[in-house]
C-alpha positions in Angstrom: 172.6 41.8 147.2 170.9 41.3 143.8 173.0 42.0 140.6 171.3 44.7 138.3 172.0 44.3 134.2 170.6 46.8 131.3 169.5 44.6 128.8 170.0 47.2 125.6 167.9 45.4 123.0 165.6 47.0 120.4 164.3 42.9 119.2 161.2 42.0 121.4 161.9 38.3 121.2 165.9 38.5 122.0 164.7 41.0 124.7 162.4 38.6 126.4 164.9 35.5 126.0 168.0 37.3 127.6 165.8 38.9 130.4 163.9 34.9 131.0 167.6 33.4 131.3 169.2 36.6 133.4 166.1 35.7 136.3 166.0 32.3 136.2 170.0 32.6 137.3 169.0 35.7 140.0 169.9 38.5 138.2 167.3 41.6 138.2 167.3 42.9 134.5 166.3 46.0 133.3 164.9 46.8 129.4 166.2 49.3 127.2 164.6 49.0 123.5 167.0 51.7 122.3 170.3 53.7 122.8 168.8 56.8 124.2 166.6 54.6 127.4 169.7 52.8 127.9 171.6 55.7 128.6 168.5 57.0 130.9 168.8 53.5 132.3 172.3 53.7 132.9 171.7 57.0 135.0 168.8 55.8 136.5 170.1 52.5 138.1 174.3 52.5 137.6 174.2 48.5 136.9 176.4 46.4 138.1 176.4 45.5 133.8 175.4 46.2 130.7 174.5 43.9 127.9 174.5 46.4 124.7 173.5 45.5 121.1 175.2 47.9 118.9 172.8 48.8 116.7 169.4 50.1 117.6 167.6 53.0 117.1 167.7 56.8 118.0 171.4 56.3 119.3 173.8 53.1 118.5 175.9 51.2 121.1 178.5 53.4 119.9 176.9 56.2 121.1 176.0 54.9 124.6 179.7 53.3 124.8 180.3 57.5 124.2 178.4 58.3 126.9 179.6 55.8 129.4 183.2 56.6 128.4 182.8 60.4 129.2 180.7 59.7 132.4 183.7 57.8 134.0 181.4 54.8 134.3 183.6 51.6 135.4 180.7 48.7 135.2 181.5 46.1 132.7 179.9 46.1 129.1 179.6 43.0 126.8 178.3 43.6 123.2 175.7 41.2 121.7 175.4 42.2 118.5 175.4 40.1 114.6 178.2 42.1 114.0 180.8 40.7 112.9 183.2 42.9 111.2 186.7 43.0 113.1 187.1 46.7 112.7 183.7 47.1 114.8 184.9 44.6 117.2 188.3 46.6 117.6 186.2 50.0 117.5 183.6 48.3 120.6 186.9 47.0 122.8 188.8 50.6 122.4 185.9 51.7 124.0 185.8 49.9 126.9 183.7 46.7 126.1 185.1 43.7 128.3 183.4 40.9 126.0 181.8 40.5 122.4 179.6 37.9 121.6 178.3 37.6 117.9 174.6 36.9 118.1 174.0 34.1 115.7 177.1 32.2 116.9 175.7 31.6 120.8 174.2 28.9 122.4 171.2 30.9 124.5 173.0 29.5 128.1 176.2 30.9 127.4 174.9 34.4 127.8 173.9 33.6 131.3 177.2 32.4 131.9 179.0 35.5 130.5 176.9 38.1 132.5 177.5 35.8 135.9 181.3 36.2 135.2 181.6 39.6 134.9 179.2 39.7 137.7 181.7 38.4 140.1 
């Protein structure tokens, strides 16, 4: 059975690389280029994941972390965001968030290999 990931991105380019390297491995993505069509996403499809940048327009990942909190939702989350600021970090994992990966400090594979793992 094929894996389905929201990929909540609001950069075209990231966007595009994350979704390339999530089907080359398999894995059905699905685009969200903001908070508020992630969480339409999210009630749309239930994924198996969710890759969330924190911030994009109309509603942050805090706000869709919000709404997966109150919903119950048990799928995994990792952050990919160029945040880097501990308190955020602290603020993303008391909400839930299984992994946080700092954008400018990951080799474009390694996200592939993050998703697969908490696909498992």
């Amino acid at each position: 059975m094929t894996k389905t990931v929201i990929v909540a991105e609001d950069e075209p380019f990231l966007s595009i690389i994350i979704n390339v390297e999530l089907k080359e491995r398999g894995i059905h993505s699905v685009k969200a280029r903001d908070g508020e069509q992630a969480i339409e996403e999210i009630e749309k499809h239930l994924p198996d994941l969710l890759l969330l940048d924190l911030r994009m327009p109309k509603i942050d990942g805090f706000g869709v972390l919000e709404h997966i909190r109150t919903k119950g939702y048990t799928f995994p989350v990792i952050v990919f965001s160029n945040i880097s600021d501990q308190v955020e970090i602290d603020k993303a994992k008391d909400l839930g968030v299984k992994d946080y990966i700092v954008k400018s400090n990951i080799d474009w594979d390694e996200i592939g290999l993050v998703v697969e793992k908490y696909l498992k």
